[in-house]
GUDOTI-223324 format. One record per residue (C-alpha): residue number from 1; residue in one letter; x, y, z. Coordinates in steps of 0.5 Angstrom, whole numbers, always signed. Example, Ala and Ser with C-alpha at 12.3 -4.5 7.8 and 13.67 -1.06 7.14 Angstrom:
<kedrens>
+-----+------+-------+-------+-------+
|  nr | rest |    px |    py |    pz |
+-----+------+-------+-------+-------+
|   1 |    A |   +25 |    -9 |   +16 |
|   2 |    S |   +27 |    -2 |   +14 |
+-----+------+-------+-------+-------+
</kedrens>
This chain:
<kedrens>
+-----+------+-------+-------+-------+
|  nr | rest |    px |    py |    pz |
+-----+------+-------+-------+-------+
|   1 |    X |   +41 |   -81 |    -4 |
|   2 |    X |   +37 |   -79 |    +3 |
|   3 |    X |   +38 |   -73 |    +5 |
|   4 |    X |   +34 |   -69 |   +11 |
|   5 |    X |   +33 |   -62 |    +9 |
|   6 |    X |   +32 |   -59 |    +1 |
|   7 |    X |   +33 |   -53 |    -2 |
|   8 |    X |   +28 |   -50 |    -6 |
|   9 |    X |   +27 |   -42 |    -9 |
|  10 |    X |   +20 |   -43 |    -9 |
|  11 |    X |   +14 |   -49 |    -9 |
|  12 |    X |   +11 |   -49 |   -14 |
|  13 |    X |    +4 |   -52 |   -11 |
|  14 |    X |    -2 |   -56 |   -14 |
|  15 |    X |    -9 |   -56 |   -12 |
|  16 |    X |   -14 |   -52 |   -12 |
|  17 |    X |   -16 |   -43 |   -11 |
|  18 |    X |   -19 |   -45 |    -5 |
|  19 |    X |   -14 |   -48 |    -1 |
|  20 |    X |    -8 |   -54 |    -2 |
|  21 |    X |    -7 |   -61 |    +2 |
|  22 |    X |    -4 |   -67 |    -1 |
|  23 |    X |    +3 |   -68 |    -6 |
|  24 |    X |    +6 |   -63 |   -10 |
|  25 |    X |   +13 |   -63 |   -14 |
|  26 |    X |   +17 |   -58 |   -12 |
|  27 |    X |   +23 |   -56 |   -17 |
|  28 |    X |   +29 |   -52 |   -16 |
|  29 |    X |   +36 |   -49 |   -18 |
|  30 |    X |   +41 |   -45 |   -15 |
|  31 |    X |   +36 |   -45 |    -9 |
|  32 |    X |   +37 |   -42 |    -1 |
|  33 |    X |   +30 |   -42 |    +1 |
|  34 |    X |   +29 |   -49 |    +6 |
|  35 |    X |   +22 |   -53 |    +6 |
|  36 |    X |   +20 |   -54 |   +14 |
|  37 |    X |   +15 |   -59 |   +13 |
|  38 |    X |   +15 |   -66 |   +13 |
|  39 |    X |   +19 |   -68 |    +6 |
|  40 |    X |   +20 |   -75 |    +3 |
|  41 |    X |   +25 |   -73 |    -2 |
|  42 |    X |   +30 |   -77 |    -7 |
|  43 |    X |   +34 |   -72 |   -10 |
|  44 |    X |   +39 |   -74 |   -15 |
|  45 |    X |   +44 |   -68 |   -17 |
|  46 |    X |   +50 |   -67 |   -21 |
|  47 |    X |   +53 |   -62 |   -17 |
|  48 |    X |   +57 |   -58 |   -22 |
|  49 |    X |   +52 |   -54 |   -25 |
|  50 |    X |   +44 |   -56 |   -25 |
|  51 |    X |   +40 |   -60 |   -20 |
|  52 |    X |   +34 |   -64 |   -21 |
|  53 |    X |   +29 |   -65 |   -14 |
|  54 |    X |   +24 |   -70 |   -14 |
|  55 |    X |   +21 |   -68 |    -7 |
|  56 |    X |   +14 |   -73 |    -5 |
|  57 |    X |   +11 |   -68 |    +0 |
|  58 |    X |    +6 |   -67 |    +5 |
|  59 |    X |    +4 |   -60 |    +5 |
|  60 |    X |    -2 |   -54 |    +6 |
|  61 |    X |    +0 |   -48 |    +4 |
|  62 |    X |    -6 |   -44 |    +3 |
|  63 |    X |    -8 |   -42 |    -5 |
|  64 |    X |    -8 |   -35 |    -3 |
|  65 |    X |    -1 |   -36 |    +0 |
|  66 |    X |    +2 |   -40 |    -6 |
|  67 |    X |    +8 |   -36 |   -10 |
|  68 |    X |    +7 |   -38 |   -16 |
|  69 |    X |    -1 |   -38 |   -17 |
|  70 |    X |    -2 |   -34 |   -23 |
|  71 |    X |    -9 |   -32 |   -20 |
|  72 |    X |    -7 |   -31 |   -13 |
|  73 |    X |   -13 |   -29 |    -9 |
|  74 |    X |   -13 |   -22 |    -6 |
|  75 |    X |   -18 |   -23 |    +1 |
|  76 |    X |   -19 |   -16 |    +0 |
|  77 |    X |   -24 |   -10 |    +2 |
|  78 |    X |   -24 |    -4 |    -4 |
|  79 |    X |   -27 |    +3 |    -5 |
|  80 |    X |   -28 |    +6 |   -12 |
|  81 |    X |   -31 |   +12 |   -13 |
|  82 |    X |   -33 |   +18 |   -17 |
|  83 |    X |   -32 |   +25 |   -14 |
|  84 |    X |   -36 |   +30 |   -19 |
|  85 |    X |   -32 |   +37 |   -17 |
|  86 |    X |   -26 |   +35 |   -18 |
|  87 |    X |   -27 |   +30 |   -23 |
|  88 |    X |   -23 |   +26 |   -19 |
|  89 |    X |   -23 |   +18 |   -20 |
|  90 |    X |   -20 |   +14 |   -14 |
|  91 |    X |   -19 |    +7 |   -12 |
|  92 |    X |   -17 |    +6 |    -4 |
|  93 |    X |   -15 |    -3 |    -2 |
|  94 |    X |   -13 |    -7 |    +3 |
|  95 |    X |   -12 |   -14 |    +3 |
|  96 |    X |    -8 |   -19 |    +7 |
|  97 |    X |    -4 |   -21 |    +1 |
|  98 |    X |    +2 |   -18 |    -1 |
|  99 |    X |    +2 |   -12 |    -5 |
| 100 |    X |    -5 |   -11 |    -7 |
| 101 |    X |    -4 |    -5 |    -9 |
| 102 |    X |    -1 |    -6 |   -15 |
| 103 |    X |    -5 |   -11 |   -16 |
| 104 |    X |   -12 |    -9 |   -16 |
| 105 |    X |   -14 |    -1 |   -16 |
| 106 |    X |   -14 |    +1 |   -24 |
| 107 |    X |   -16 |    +7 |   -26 |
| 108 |    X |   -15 |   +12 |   -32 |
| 109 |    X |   -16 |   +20 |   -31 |
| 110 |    X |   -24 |   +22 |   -35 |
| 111 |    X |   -25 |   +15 |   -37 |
| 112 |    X |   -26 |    +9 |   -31 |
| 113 |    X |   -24 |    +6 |   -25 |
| 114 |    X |   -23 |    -1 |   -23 |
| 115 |    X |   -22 |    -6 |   -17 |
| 116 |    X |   -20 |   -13 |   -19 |
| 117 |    X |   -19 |   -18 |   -13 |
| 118 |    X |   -21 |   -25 |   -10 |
| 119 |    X |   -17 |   -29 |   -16 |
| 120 |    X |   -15 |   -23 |   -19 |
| 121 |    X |   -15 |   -23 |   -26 |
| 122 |    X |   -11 |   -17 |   -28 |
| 123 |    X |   -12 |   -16 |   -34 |
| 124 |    X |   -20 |   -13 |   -32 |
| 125 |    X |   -17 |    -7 |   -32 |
| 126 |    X |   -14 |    -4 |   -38 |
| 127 |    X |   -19 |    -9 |   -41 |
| 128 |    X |   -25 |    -5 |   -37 |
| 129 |    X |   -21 |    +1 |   -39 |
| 130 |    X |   -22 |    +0 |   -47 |
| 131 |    X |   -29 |    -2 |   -46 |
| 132 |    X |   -30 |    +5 |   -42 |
| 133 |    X |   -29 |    +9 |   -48 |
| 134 |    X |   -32 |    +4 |   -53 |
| 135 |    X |   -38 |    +7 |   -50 |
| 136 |    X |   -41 |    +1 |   -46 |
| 137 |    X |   -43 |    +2 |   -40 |
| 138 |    X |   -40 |    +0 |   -32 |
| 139 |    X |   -46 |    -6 |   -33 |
| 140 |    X |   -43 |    -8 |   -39 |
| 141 |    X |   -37 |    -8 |   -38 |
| 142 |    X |   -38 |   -12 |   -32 |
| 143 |    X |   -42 |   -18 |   -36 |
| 144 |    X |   -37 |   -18 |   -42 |
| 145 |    X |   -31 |   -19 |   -38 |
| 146 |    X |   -34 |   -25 |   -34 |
| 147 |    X |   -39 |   -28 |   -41 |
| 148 |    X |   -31 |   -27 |   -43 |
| 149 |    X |   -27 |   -31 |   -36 |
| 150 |    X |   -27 |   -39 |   -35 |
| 151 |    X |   -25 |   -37 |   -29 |
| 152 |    X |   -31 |   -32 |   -27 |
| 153 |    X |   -33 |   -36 |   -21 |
| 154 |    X |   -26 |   -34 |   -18 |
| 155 |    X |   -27 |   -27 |   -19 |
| 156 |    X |   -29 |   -19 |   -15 |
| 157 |    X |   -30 |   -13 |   -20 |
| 158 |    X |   -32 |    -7 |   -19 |
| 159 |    X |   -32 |    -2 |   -25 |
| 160 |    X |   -34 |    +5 |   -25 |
| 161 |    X |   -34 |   +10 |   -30 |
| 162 |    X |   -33 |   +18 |   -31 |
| 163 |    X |   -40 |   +20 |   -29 |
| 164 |    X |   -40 |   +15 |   -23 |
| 165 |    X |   -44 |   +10 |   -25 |
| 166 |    X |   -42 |    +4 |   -23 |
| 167 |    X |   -43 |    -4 |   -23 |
| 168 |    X |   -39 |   -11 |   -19 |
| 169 |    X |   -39 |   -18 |   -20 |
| 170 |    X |   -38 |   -22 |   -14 |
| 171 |    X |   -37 |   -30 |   -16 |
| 172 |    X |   -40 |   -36 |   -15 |
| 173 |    X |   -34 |   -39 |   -12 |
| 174 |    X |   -33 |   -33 |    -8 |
| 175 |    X |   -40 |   -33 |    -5 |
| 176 |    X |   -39 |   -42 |    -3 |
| 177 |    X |   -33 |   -41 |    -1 |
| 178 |    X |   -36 |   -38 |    +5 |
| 179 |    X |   -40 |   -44 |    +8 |
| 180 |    X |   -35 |   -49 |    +6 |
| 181 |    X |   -33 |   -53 |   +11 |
| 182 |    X |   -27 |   -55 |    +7 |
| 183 |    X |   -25 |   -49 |    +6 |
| 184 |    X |   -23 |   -48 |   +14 |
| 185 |    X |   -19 |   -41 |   +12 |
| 186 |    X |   -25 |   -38 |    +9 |
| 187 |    X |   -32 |   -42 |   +12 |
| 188 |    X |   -35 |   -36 |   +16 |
| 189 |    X |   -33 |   -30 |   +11 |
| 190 |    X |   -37 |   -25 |    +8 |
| 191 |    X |   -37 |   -23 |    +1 |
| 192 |    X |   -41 |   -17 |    -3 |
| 193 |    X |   -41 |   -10 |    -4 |
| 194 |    X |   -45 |    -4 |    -3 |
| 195 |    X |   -47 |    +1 |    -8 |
| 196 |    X |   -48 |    +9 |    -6 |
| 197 |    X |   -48 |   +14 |   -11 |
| 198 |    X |   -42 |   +16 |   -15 |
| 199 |    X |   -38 |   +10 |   -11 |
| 200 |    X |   -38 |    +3 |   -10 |
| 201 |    X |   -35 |    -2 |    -4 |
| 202 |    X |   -34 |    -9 |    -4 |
| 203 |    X |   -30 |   -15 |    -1 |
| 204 |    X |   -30 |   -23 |    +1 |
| 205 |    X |   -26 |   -26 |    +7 |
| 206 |    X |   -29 |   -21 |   +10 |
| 207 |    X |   -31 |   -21 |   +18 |
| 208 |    X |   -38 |   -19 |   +16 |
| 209 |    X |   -43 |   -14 |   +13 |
| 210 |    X |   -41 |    -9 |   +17 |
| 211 |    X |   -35 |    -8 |   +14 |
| 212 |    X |   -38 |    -6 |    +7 |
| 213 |    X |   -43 |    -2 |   +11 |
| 214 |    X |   -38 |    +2 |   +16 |
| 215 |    X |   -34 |    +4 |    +9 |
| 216 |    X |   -40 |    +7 |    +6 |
| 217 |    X |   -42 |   +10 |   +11 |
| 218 |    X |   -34 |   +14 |   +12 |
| 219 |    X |   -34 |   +15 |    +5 |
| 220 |    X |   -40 |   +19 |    +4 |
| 221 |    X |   -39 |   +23 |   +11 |
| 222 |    X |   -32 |   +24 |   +11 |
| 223 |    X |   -29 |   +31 |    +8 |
| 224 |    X |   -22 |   +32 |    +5 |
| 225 |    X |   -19 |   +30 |    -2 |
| 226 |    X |   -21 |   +25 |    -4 |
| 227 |    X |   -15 |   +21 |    -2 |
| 228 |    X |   -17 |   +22 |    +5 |
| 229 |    X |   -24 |   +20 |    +4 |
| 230 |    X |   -21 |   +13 |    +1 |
| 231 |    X |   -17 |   +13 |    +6 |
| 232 |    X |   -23 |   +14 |   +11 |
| 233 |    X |   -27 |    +9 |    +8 |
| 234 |    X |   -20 |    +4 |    +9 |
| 235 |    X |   -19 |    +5 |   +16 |
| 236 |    X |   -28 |    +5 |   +18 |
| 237 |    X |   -27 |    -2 |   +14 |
| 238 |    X |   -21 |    -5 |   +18 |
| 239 |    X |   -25 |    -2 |   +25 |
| 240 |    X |   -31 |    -6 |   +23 |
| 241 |    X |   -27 |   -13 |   +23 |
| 242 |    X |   -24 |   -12 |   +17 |
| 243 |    X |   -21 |   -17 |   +13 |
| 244 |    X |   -21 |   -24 |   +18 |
| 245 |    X |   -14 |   -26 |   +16 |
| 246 |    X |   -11 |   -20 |   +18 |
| 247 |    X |    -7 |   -15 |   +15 |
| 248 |    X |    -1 |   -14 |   +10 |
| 249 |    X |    -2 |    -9 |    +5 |
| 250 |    X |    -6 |    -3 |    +2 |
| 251 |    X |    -6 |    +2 |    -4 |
| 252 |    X |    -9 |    +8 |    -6 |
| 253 |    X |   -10 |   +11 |   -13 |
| 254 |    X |   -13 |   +18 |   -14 |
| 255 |    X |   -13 |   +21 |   -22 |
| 256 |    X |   -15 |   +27 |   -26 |
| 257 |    X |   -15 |   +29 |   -32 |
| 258 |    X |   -10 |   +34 |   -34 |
| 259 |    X |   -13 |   +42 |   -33 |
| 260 |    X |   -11 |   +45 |   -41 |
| 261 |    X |    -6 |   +51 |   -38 |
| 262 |    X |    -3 |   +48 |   -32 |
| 263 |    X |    +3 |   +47 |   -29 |
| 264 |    X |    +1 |   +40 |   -27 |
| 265 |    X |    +4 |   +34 |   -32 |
| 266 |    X |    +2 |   +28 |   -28 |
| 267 |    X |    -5 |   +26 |   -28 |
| 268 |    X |    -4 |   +21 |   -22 |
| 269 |    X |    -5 |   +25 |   -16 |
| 270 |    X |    -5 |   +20 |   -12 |
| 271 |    X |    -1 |   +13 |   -13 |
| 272 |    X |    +2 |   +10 |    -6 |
| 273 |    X |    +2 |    +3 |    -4 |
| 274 |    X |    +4 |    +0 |    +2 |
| 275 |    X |    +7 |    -9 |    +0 |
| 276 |    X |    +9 |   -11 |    +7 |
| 277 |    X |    +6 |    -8 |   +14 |
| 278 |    X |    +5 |   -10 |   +21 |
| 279 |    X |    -1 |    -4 |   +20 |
| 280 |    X |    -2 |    -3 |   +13 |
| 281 |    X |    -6 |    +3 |   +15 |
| 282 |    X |    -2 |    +7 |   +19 |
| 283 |    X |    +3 |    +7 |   +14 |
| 284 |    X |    -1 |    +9 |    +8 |
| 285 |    X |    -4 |   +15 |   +12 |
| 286 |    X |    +4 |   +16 |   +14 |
| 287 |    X |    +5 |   +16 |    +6 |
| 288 |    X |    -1 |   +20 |    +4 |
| 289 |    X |    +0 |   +25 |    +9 |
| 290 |    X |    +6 |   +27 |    +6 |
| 291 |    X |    +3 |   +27 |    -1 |
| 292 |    X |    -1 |   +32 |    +2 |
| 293 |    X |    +5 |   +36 |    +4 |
| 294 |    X |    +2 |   +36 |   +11 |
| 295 |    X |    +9 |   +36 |   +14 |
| 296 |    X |   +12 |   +42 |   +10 |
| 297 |    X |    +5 |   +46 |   +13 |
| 298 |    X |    +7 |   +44 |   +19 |
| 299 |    X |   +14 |   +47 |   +17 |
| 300 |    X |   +12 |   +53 |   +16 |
| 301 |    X |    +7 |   +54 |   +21 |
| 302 |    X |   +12 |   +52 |   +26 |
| 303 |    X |   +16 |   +58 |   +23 |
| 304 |    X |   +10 |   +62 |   +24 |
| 305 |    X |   +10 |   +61 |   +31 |
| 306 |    X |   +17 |   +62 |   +32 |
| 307 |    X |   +17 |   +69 |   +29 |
| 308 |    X |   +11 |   +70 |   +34 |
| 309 |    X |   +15 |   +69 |   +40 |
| 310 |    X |   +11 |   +62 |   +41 |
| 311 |    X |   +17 |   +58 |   +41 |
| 312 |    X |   +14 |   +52 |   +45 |
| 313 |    X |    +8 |   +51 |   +41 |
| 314 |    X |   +14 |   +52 |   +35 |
| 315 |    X |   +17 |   +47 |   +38 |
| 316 |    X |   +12 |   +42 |   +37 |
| 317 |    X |    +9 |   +43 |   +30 |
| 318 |    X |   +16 |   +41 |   +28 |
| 319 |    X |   +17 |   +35 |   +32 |
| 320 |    X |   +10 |   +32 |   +28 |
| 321 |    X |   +13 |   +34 |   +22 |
| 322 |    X |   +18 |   +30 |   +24 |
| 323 |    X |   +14 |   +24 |   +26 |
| 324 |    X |   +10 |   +24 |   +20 |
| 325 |    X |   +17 |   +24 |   +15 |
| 326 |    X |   +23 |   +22 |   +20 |
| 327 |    X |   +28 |   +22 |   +14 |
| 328 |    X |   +27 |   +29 |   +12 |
| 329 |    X |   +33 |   +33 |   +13 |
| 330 |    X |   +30 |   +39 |   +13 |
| 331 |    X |   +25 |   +38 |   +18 |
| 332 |    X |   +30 |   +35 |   +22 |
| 333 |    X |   +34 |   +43 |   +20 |
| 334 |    X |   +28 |   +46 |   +21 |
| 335 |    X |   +27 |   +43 |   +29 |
| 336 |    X |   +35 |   +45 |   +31 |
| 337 |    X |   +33 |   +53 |   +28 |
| 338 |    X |   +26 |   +52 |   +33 |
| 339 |    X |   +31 |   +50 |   +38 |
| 340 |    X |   +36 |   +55 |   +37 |
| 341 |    X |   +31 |   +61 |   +36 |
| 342 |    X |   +28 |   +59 |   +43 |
| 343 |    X |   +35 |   +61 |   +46 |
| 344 |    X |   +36 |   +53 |   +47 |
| 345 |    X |   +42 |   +52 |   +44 |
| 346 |    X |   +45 |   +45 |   +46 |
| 347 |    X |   +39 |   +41 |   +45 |
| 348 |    X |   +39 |   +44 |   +38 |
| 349 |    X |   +45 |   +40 |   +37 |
| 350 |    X |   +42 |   +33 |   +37 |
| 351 |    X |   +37 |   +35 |   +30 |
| 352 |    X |   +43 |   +39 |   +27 |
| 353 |    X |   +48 |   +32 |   +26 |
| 354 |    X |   +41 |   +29 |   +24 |
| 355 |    X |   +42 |   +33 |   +19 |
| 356 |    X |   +47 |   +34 |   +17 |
| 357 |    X |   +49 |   +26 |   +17 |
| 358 |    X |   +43 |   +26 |   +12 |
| 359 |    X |   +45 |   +31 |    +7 |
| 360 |    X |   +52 |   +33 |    +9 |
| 361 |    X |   +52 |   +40 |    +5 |
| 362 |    X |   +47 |   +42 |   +11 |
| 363 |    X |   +54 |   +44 |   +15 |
| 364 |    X |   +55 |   +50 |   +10 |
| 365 |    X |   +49 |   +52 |   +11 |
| 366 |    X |   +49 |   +52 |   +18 |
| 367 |    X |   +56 |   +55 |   +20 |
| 368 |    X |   +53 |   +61 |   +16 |
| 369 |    X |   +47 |   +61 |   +18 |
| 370 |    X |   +45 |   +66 |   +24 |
| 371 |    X |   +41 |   +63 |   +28 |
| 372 |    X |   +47 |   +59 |   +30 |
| 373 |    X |   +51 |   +65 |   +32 |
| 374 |    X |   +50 |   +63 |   +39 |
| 375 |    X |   +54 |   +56 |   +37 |
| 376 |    X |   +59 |   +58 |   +33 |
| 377 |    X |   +64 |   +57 |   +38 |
| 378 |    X |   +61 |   +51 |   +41 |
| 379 |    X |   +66 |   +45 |   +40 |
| 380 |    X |   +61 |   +41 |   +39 |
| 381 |    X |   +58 |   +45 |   +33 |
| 382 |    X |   +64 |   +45 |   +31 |
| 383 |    X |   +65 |   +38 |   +31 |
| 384 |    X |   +59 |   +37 |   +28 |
| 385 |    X |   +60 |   +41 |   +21 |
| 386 |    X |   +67 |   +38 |   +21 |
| 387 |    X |   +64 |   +31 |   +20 |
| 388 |    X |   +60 |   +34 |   +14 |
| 389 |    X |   +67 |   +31 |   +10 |
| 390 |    X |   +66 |   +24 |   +13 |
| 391 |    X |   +58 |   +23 |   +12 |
| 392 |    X |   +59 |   +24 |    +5 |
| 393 |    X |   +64 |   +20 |    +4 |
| 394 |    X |   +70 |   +24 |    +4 |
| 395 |    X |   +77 |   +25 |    +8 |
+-----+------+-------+-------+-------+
</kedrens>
């Protein structure tokens, strides 16, 4: 039976880690997901449960793009680094593949960081973990892990240990690939590392070695957490060309060893991911931002401001809180008091339902609270508390 479009759940495709072109075989159960490429495929299917789908296809999708490859290539840019004040190790990446920030940082408090990427073999990082606190040496590490690999010509690895020490590996076939005419996604790329002295940076497909350079240089000149120096390093790294695909995805991690006596319990000060973006770093620097309370410390200089008098000024402060975590309800409470305390009471009825749409209790806290003596009787302050029923679901 002919039959003009398929239906496939995923394609599983063949070819090599740099790229694909010519046959496959795809296979599918229960599929929603249409091929839009030239397919030639006889189908014979039983309709009732199972269907089996031979499909002769000629398609290119490119082995950094193949769903099913078990070692997808992360074309990455990365940061791993040692803060020996803190004791702080952090791993900071950026790649134009989908959630490499679950996929290449690795790191354990006092022990290492690692940075796996191009064909990333997942296993490097708790594997590198081990070795660590075996006593072998990031150099060590490094050799015993790719010695171990058939795949070592696909790899990146970055490791470093609680001291700062640290060593990279960058694959043949990383380093080739660059030169390949064959290899139309990758030819012209760059692909290397960077030492510095409690830190390491490292990346293939990059648009040159400018952008190794231009992370080096944030990281050592930057001030802050750790996490915003990564954070640093990502953003100069992207400035700089970044990687040649684009972008898509990134992730920081910062760990810590658990202070003996201390009221902290986790030892991941830092652990954010962004799998899917338009612009990777905004929105990971939107994310940090709030791990760093930022917006509650604008919260209460805002607060500040208004007992002062400075209402305006109070006003903003609170707006920025605002832009950095919109779906906060209590920054959007906070900017209705800020405008009731600046004697503007109807604009403060905007952010006051926001509010209230989002944590409707916030509707008895408002009739209570005196800042809003002044809308008590407003109909339409009453309306919006009357609403706190129906934005929690009930009559």
């Amino acid at each position: 039976m002919a039959m003009r479009s398929c239906v496939f759940a995923w394609a599983l495709a063949l070819g090599t880690a740099v790229g694909m072109t010519g046959v496959g075989q795809a296979f599918a159960q229960n599929a929603d997901v249409h091929l839009t490429a030239n397919v030639t495929a006889n189908v014979t299917a039983n309709v009732t449960t199972n269907v089996t789908t031979n499909v002769t296809a000629d398609v290119n999708v490119p082995w950094d793009e193949a769903p099913s490859n078990p070692d997808r290539w992360f074309a990455t840019f990365s940061i791993i680094a040692y803060d020996p004040q803190t004791q702080e190790l952090g791993v900071g990446v950026q790649s134009h593949a989908f959630a490499s920030g679950a996929a290449v940082p690795y790191a354990v408090a006092g022990i290492g960081a690692v940075a796996t990427q191009a064909a990333a073999n997942r296993l490097y990082g708790p594997k590198a973990i081990e070795l660590l606190k075996q006593g072998l040496s990031p150099t060590e590490v490094v050799k015993r892990l790719t010695d171990e690999d058939p795949g070592r010509d696909t790899r990146q690895l970055a490791v470093m240990n609680a001291r700062g020490e640290s060593a990279v590996y960058t694959g043949k076939r990383v380093l080739e690939r660059n030169f390949d005419e064959a290899d139309p996604i990758h030819l012209g790329g760059y692909a290397g590392s960077v030492k510095g002295k409690t830190f390491s940076v490292q990346g293939n497909t990059l648009a040159s070695e400018d952008v190794l350079k231009s992370m080096a240089r944030a990281y050592e000149q930057s001030t802050g957490t750790m996490g915003e120096r990564l954070m640093d390093a990502l953003d100069a790294g992207q400035a700089a060309g970044g990687d040649t695909r684009g972008m898509q995805s990134a992730g920081l991690l910062v760990v810590r060893l658990v202070r003996p006596g201390s009221n902290e319990v986790n030892e991941r000060v830092v652990d954010l991911r962004v799998d899917d973006a338009v612009d990777p770093f905004k929105e990971l620097r939107r994310l940090l931002n709030i791990n760093l309370g930022i917006p509650r410390q604008l919260t209460d200089h805002s607060a500040a401001l208004a007992k002062a008098g400075k209402f305006d000024e109070a006003i903003e402060q609170q707006k920025k809180a605002l832009e950095i975590q919109p779906n906060s309800d209590i920054f959007h409470y906070a900017l209705a008091q800020r405008y009731a305390q600046a004697d503007r009471p109807l604009q403060a009825l905007v952010p006051l339902r926001e509010a209230i749409r989002l944590h409707p209790n916030l509707a008895r806290q408002a009739i209570a609270d005196p800042v809003f003596s002044a809308l008590r009787e407003n109909p339409e302050f009453r309306r919006i508390t009357a609403m706190a029923g129906q934005f929690s679901g009930g009559q």
